[in-house]
C-alpha positions in Angstrom: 46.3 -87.5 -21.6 45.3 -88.4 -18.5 41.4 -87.8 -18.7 41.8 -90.1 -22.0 43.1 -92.9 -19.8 41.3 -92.2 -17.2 37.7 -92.3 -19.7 38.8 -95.2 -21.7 38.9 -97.4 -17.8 35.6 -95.8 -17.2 34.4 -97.2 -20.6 36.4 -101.0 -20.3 34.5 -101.0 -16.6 31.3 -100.2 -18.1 31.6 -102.8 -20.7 32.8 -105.4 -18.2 30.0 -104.8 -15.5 27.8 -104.9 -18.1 28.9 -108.0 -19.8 28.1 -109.3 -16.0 25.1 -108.5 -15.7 23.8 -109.7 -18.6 25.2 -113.0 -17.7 23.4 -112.7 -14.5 20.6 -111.9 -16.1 20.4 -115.0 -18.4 21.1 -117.0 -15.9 18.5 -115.9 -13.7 16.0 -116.9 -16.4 17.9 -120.2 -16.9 17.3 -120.9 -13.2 13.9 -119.7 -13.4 13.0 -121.8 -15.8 14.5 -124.9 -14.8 12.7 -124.1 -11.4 9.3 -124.7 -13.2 10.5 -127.5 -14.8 11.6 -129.8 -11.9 8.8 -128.3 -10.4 6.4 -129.8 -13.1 8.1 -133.0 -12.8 7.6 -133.2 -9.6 3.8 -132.7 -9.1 3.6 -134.5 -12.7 0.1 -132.0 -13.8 -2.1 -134.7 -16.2 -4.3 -132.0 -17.8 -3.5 -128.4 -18.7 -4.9 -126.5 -16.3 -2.7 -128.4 -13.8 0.1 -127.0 -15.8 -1.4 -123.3 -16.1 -1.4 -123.4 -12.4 2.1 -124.1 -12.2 3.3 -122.2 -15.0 1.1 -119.2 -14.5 3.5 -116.4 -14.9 4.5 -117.7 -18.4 3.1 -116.3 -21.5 1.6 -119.3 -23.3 2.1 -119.6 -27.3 0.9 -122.6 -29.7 3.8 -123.4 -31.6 4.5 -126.0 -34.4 6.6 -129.1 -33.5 9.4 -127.6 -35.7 9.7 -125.0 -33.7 10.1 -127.0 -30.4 14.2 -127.1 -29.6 14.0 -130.3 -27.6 10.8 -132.2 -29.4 11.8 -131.2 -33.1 11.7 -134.8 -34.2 8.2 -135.3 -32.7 4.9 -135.8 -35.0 2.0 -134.5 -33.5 -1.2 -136.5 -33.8 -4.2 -135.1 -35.6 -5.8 -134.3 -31.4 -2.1 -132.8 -30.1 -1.2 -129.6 -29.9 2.1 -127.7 -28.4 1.6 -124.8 -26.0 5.1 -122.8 -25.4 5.3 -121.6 -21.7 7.7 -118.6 -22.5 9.4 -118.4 -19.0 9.8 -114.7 -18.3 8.0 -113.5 -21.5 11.0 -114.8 -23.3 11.7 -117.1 -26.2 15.3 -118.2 -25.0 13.7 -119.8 -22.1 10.6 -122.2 -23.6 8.6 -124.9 -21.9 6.8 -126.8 -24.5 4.4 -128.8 -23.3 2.1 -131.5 -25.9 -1.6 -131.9 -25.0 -4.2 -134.3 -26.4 -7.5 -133.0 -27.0 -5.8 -129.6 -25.7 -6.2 -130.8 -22.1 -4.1 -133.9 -21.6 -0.7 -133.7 -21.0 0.9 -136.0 -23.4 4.8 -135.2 -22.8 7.0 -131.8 -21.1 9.8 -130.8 -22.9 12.7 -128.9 -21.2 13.5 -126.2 -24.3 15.2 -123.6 -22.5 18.8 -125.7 -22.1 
């Protein structure tokens, strides 16, 4: 009876420290990410390789508008597209960024909160 007790704590400790580090996790990315961000507001980068150099560690993807959390509502022009900085590799934690011509930064959007 004992070892049963004494495995289902092990188990319930597992699952907590767990649970905890996978919130540390996330927010490690959240901070990450929001580090690039004020970052890129900061030095303010006008053309895209100002932003690459900045947001080098980020895997880049050209998404639709649609798929943009923050610019959704946005229309792109027939010369924009939107390049997602995927902060870590990761989807949950996007940068999307709108360039004209594909080297002007037109507008930053914060998608990752």
């Amino acid at each position: 009876m004992k070892s049963t007790v004494k495995n289902l704590l092990l188990l319930l400790f597992l699952l907590v420290a767990g649970y905890f580090a996978f919130l540390g996790l996330e927010f490690y990315h959240y901070r990450k990410a929001d580090s690039l961000y004020e970052r890129l507001v900061h030095e303010n980068p006008t053309t895209k390789d100002g932003v690459d150099a900045i947001l080098a560690s980020c895997k880049q993807v050209p998404i639709p508008m649609s798929e943009s959390m923050w610019g959704s509502d946005r229309v792109l022009a027939t010369n924009e597209t939107c390049i997602q900085y995927r902060v870590c590799g990761l989807a949950s934690c996007p940068i999307d960024v709108v360039y004209a011509d594909g080297t002007n930064v037109v507008h930053v959007y914060p998608s990752y909160e």
